[in-house]
N, C-alpha and C positions, 0 to 999 in steps of 0.2 A: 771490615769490622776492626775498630782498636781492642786490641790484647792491655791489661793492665793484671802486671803480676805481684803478688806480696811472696817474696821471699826471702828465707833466710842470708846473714852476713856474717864476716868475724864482727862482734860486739852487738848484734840488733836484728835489723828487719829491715828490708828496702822496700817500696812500691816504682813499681817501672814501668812505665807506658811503652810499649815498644815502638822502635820507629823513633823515638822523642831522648835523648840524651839529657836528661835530665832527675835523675833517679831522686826518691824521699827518701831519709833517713827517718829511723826508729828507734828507740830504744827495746818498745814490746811487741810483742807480735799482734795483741791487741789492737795497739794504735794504730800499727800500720794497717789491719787489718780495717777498721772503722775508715781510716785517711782514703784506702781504695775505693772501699765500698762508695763514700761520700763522691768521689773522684767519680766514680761508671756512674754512677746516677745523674751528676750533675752534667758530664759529657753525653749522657744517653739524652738527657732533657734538650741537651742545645741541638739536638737532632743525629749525633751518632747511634749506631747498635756497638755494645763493648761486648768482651768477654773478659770476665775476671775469672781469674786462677788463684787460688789460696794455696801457698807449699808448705810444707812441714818442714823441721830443723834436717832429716835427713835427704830433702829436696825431692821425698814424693810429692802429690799432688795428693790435696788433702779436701780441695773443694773444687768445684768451676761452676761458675754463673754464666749465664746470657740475659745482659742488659739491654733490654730494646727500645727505642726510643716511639715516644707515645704515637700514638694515631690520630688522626682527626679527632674524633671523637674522646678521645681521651688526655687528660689534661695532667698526668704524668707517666714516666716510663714503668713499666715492665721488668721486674727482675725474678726469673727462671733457676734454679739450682736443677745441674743436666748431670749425666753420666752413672753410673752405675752405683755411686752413694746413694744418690738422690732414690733409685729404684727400690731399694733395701728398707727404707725407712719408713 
């Protein structure tokens, strides 16, 4: 499963595919957050399962998704919000 995380930097927000050396620059946590989101869905469509992790400026973990990529029968992925947030709400 690829991990894709938004976390905080000095000046912004990175998104970082682990494994892949290649980190996105942000200015808001926003965008990086939308740029990830857009990133698991489109790797979970080419046939990956992702997990996205959302962090906060004090580098809790603020979110986690599991992006799953579609099924036969189904003609796009899957996106899951897991862990103990998700129970609460």
């Amino acid at each position: 499963m690829l991990k894709v995380i938004v976390a905080p930097v000095d000046g912004g927000w990175t998104v970082d595919v682990e494994d892949i050396d290649n980190p996105m620059m942000f200015a808001s946590g926003r965008a990086a957050e939308d740029a990830a989101r857009d990133l698991a869905l489109k790797l979970a469509a080419a046939g990956a399962d992702v997990e996205l992790e959302l962090r906060l400026r004090n580098a809790e973990r603020a979110a986690r998704f599991v992006v799953l990529a579609p099924v036969e029968h189904e003609d796009r992925p899957l996106m899951i919000r897991t862990g103990r947030e998700a129970a609460v709400a």
